[in-house]
C-alpha positions as CSV (number, residue, x, y, z in Angstrom):
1,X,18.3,-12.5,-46.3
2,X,15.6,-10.4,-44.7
3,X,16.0,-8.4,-41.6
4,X,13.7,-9.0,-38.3
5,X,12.9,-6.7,-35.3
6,X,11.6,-7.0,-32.0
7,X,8.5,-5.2,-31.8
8,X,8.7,-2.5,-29.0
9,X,6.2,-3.7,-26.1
10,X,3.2,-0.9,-26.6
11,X,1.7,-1.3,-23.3
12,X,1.2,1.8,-21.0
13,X,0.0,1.1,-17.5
14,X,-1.6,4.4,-15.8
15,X,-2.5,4.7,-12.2
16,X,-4.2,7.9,-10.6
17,X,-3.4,8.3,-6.2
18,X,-5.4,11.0,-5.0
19,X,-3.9,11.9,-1.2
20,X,-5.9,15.2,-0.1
21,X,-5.3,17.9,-2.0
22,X,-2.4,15.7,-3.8
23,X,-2.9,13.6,-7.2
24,X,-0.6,11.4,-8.3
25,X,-0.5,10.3,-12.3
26,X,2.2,7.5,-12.5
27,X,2.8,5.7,-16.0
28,X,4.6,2.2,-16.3
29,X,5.4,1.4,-19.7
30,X,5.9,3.4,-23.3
31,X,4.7,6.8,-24.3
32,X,4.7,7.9,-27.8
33,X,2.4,8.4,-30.7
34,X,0.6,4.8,-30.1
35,X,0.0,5.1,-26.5
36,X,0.0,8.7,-25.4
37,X,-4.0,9.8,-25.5
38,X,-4.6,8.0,-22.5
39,X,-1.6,9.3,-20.7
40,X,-2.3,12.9,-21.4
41,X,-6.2,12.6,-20.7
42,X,-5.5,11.4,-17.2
43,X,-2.5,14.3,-16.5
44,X,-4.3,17.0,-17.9
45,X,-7.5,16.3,-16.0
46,X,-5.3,16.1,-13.1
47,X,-3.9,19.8,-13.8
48,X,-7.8,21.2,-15.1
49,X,-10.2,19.5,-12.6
50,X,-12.5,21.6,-10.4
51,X,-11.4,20.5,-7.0
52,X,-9.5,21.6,-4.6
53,X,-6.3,19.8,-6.0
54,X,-3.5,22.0,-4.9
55,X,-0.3,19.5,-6.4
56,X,0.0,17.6,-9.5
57,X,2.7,14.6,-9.5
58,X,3.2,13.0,-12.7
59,X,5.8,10.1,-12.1
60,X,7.8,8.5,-15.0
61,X,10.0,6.5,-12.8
62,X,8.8,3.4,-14.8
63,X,8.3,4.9,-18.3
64,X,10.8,3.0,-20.2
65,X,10.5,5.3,-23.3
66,X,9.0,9.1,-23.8
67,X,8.6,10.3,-26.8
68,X,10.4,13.5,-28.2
69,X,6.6,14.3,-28.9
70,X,4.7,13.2,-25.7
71,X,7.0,15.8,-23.4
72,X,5.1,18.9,-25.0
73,X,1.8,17.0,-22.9
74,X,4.1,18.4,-19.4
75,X,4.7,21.4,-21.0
76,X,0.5,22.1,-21.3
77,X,-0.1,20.3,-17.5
78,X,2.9,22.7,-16.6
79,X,0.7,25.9,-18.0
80,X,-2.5,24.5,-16.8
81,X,-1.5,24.0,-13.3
82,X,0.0,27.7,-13.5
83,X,-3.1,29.0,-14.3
84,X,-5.3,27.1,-11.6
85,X,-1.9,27.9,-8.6
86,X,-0.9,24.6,-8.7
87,X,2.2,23.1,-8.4
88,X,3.4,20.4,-11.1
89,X,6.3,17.5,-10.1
90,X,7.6,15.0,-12.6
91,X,9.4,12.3,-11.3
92,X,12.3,10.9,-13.6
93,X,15.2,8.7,-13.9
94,X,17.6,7.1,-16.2
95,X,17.1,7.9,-20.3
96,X,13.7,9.6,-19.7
97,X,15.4,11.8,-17.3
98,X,18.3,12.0,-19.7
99,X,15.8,13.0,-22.6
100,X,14.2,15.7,-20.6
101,X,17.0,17.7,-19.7
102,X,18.3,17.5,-23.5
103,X,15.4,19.2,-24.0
104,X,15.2,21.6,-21.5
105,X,12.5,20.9,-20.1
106,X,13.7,20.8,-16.8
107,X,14.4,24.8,-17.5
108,X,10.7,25.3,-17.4
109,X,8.6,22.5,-15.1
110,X,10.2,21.4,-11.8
111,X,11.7,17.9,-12.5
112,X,12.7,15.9,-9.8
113,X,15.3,13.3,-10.5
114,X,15.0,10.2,-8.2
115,X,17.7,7.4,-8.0
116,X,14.9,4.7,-8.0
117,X,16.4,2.9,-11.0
118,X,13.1,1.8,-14.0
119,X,11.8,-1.6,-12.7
120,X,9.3,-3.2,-15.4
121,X,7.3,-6.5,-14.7
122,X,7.6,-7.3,-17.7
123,X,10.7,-8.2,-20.3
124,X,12.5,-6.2,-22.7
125,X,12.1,-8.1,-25.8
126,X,14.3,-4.4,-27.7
127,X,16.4,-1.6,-27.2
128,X,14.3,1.9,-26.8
129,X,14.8,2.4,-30.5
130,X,11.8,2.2,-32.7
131,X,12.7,1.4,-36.1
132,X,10.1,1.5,-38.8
């Protein structure tokens, strides 16, 4: 008897808001290995464009899994932002929240936690497990 997995749902929805001197980058979806790139291209040219961007948002309120991996990409926009005097926000709640003060993160980058619970248009067909 062979055993059969759901495969995760690799889709990663990313939407840019710029409001003044405010950009917003706000993922719906997973990030890890297979879907990160174009997550961290559109955060870090948030933190490194030559404007007069003066706060960086990144909102995970509808990331449904972050990879161990994919949180160093906050750690560089954190650094980036330092270096250009910008401010850097994440926005989290429930396990990606969770997973980001296990590691620490939240020691280092300002992460607000919001009680907006994640709401995904789309079904979970598995846990946020990935086995391979």
């Amino acid at each position: 008897m062979a055993l059969t997995f759901a495969k995760p749902d690799r889709r990663l929805d990313i939407t840019v808001d710029r409001t003044g001197r405010h950009v917003t980058v706000a993922a719906a979806g997973r990030i890890d290995l297979a879907t990160e790139t174009p997550w961290h291209d559109q955060v870090m040219h948030a933190c490194t464009a030559t404007d007069d961007t003066t706060r960086v948002t990144v909102d995970l309120t509808e990331v449904t899994f972050l990879s161990w991996a994919s949180t160093a990409v906050l750690l560089r926009a954190h650094r980036a932002c330092q270096r250009r005097g910008r401010a850097l926000r994440v926005l989290a709640c429930g396990p990606v929240l969770t997973g980001l003060h296990l590691t620490r993160l939240h020691e280092d980058i300002t992460v607000t936690p919001t009680l907006r619970p994640v709401q995904s248009t789309r079904p979970r067909a598995c846990s946020g497990w990935l086995i391979a």
